[in-house]
C-alpha positions in Angstrom: -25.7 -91.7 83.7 -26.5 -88.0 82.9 -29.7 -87.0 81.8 -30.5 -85.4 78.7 -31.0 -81.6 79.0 -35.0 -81.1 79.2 -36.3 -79.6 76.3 -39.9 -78.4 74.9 -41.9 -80.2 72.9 -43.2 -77.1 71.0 -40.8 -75.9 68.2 -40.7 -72.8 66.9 -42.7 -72.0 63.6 -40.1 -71.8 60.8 -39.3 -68.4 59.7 -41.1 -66.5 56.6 -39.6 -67.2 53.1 -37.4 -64.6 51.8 -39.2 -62.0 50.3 -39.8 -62.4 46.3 -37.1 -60.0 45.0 -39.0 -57.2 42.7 -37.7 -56.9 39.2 -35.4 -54.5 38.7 -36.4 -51.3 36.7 -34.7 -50.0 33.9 -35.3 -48.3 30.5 -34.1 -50.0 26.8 -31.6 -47.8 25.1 -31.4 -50.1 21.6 -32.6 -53.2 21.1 -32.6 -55.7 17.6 -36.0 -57.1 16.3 -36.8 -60.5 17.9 -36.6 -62.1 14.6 -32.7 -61.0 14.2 -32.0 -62.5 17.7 -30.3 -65.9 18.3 -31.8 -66.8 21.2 -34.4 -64.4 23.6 -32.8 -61.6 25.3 -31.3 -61.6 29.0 -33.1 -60.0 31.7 -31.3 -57.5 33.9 -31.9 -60.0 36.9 -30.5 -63.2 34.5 -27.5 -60.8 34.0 -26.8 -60.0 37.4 -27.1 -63.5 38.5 -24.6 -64.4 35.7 -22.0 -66.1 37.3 -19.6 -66.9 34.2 -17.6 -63.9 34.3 -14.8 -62.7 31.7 -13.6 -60.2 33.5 -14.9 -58.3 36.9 -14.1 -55.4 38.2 -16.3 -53.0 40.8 -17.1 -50.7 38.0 -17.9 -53.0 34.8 -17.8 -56.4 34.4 -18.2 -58.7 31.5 -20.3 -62.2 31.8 -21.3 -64.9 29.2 -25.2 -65.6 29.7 -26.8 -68.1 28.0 -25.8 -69.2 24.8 -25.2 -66.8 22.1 -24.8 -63.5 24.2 -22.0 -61.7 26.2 -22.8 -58.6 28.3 -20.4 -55.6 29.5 -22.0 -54.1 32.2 -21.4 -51.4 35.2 -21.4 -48.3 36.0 -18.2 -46.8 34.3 -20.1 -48.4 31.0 -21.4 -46.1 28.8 -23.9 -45.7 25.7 -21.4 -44.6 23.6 -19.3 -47.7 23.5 -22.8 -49.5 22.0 -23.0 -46.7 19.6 -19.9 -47.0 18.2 -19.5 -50.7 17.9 -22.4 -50.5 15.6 -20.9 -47.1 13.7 -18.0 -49.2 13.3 -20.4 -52.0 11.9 -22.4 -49.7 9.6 -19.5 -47.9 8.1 -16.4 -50.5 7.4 -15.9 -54.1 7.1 -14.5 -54.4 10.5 -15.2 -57.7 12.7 -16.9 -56.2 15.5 -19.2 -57.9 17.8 -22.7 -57.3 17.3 -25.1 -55.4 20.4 -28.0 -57.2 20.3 -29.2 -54.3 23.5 -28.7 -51.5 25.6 -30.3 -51.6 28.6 -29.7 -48.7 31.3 -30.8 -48.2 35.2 -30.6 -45.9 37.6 -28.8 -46.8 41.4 -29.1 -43.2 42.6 -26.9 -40.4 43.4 -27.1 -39.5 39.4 -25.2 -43.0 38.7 -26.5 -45.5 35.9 -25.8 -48.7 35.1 -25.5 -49.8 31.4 -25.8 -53.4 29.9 -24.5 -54.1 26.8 -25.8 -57.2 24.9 -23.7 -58.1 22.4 -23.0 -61.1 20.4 -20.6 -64.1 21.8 -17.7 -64.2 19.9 -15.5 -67.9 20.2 -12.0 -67.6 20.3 -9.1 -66.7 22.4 -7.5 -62.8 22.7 -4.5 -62.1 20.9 -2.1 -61.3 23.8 -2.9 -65.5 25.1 -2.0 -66.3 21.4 0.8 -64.2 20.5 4.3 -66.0 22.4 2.3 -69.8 20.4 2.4 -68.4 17.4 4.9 -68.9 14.6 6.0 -65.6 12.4 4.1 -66.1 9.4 0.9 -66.6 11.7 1.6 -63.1 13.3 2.2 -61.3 10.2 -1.3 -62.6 9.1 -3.0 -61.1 11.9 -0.9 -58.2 11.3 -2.0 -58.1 7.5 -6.0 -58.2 8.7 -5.3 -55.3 11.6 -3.5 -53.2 9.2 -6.6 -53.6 6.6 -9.0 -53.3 9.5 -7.5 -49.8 10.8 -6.9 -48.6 6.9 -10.4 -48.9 7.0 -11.1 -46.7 10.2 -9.1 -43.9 9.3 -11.2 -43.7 5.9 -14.2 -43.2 7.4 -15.1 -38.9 6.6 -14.3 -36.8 9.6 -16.7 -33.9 10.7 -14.7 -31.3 11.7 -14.1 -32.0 15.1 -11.9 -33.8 17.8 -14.6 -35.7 20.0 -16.9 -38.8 20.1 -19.6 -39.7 17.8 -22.6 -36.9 17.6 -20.2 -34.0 19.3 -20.1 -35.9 22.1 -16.8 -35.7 24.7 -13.7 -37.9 24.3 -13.7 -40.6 26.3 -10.2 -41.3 26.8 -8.5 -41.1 30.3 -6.0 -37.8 29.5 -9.8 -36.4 29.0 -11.7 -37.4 31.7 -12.5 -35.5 34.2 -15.6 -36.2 37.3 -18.0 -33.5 36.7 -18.0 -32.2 33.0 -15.8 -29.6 31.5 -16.1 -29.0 28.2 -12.7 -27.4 28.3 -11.0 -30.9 29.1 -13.4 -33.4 27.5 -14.1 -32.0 24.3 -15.3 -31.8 21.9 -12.6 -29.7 20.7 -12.9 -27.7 16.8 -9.1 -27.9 17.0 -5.8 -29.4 17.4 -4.7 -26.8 19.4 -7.6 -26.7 22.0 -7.1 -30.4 21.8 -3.6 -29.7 23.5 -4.7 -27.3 25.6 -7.7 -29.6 27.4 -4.6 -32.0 27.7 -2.9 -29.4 29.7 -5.7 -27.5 31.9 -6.0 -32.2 33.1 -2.7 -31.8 33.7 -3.1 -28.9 36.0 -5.8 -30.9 37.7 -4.2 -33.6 38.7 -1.0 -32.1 39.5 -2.0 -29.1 40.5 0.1 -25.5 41.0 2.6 -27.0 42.3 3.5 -27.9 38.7 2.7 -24.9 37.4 5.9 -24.0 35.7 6.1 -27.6 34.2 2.1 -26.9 33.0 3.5 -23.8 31.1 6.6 -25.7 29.8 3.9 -28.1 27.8 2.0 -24.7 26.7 4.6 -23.7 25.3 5.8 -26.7 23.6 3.2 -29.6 22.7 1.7 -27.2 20.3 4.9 -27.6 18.3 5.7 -31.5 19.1 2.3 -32.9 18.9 1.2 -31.5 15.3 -0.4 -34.4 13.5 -1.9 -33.5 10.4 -4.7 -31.3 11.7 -7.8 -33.6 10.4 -9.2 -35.7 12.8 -9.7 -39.6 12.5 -11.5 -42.1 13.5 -9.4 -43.5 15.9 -10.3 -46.9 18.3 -8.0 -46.0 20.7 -7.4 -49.2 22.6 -5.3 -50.9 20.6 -3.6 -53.8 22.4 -3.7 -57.5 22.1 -5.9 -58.8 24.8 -8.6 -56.5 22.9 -8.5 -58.3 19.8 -9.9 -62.1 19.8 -8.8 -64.6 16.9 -11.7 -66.9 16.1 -11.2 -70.5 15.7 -10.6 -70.0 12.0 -8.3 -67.5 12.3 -10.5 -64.3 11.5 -9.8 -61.0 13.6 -12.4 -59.5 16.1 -12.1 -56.5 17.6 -13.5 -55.3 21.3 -13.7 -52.8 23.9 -15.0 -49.8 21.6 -15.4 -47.1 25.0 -13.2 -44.8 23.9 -12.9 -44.5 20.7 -14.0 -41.2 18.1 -12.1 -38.5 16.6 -8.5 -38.4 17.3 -5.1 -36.6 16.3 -3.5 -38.8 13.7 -0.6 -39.5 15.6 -3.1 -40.8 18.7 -3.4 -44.4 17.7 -0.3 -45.2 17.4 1.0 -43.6 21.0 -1.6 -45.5 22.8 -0.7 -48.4 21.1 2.9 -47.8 22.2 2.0 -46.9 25.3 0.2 -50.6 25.7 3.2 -52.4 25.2 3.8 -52.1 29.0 6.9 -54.4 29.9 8.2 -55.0 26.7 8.3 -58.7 27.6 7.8 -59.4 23.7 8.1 -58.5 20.2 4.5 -56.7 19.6 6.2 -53.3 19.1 7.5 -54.9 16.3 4.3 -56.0 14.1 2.6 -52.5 15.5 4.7 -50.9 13.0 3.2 -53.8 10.4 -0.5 -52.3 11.6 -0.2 -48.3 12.3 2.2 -45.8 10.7 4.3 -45.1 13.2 4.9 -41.3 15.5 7.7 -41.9 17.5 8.1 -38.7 18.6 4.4 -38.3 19.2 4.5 -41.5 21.6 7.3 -39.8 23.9 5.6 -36.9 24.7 2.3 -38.6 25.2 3.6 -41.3 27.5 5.1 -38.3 29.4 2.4 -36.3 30.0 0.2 -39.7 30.7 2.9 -40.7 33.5 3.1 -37.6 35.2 -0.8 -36.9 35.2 -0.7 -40.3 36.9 2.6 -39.5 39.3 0.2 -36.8 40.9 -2.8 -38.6 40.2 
């Protein structure tokens, strides 16, 4: 028989323990009073750690953690959503979850991440519902949206196209990596409006689409006209951003880039949402918003060829 390799009779000391990870630093933006709170407030580290994720994506991400509280988190999450879910909140009688906190912290390089803490709302999104429900069911929803966005357009403008407090728009025809004002906003104007949506167009597409850059200068100015008063617009109107509660009751989410819009600008996002057609949503869209055809056809242009050169 074969022996047994020798071996020594002295192990090895076991290695150290990981290292007690440090709490992480960060600074509160907002928070409620503990007595309003359902339950104690997550820690950055409890959030991270979450593991029940709604959605996830490199640059925000949305997780359930513990029982009463759902956080939208990342670095492409900003303040300003917060701020305007609870605007919303304070001006109208719009179901809109409730942010419990804000939490931000720096990871370098000028980049922060933001933690929303806002209130769990039960339910399912509209766009799961929507092919399960009969026509009178839909045209109920549709009756609480169109109320709900009545509501938001009543809201007095002041004076400007842009976010809450002057602040830029947030939308993706405005956005832009380092800041220009001449692009984000806020604009005083419908017309400068138009023209930020050009000089992104240039941007993206550069000179080599010069001629079709001058083409919309000389145009949109005429075809984009809304009524020359901003509104408050939420500008992400689609079905998988609305949540129908167990009782039937509307919620709306995902408040990032909404503020002070054209008139027409609701409804051509909305539009532009409807992606393959594959159902009759258009249809009840016309229940909710009043409707800007022509407004939608030139917006979904420009969109499509920022993003052809994108």
């Amino acid at each position: 028989m074969g022996e047994y390799p020798p071996r020594s009779l002295s192990l090895s000391p076991p290695p150290p323990p990981p290292p007690i990870p440090r709490p992480l630093s960060y600074n509160v933006l907002f928070r409620e009073p503990d007595d309003i709170l359902p339950e104690p407030l997550p820690s950055v580290e409890l959030i991270e750690d979450s593991l029940h994720f709604i959605n996830q994506l490199s640059a925000r991400s949305t997780a359930r953690v513990g029982e009463s509280f759902v956080v939208k988190y990342g670095d492409r999450v900003k303040p300003i959503e917060a701020e305007n879910m609870r605007f919303v909140r304070e001006q109208t009688n719009i179901m809109v979850p409730r942010v419990f906190a804000v939490y931000q912290r720096s990871i370098g390089s000028n980049k922060d991440i933001t933690y929303i803490v806002m209130e769990h709302i039960p339910g399912d999104t509209l766009e799961f519902l929507w092919n399960k429900l009969s026509a009178s069911e839909k045209l109920n929803i549709a009756s609480q949206l169109q109320k709900a966005f009545t509501s938001l357009r009543a809201i007095p403008h002041s004076g400007f196209f842009g976010g809450l407090g002057r602040s830029k728009l947030m939308d993706v025809v405005f956005r832009t990596d380092e800041p220009i004002p001449t692009i984000n906003g806020p604009f005083s104007t419908e017309d400068e409006l138009i023209q930020g949506m050009i000089e992104r167009y240039l941007q993206d597409c550069g000179t080599i689409m010069q001629q079709k850059a001058d083409y919309y200068s000389r145009v949109l100015p005429k075809v984009l006209r809304g009524s020359d008063k901003p509104v408050f617009t939420y500008a992400k109107f689609k079905p998988n951003n609305v949540i129908i509660r167990p009782g039937g009751d509307v919620v709306i989410v995902d408040w990032a880039t909404a503020g002070w819009y054209p008139s027409y600008w609701e409804y051509g996002i909305s539009m532009f949402a409807c992606g393959d057609w594959k159902d009759d949503w258009h249809a009840y869209v016309a229940e909710i918003l009043e409707e800007f055809p022509s407004h939608y056809v030139w917006v979904l242009m420009l969109r499509l060829d920022m993003w052809s050169y994108a």
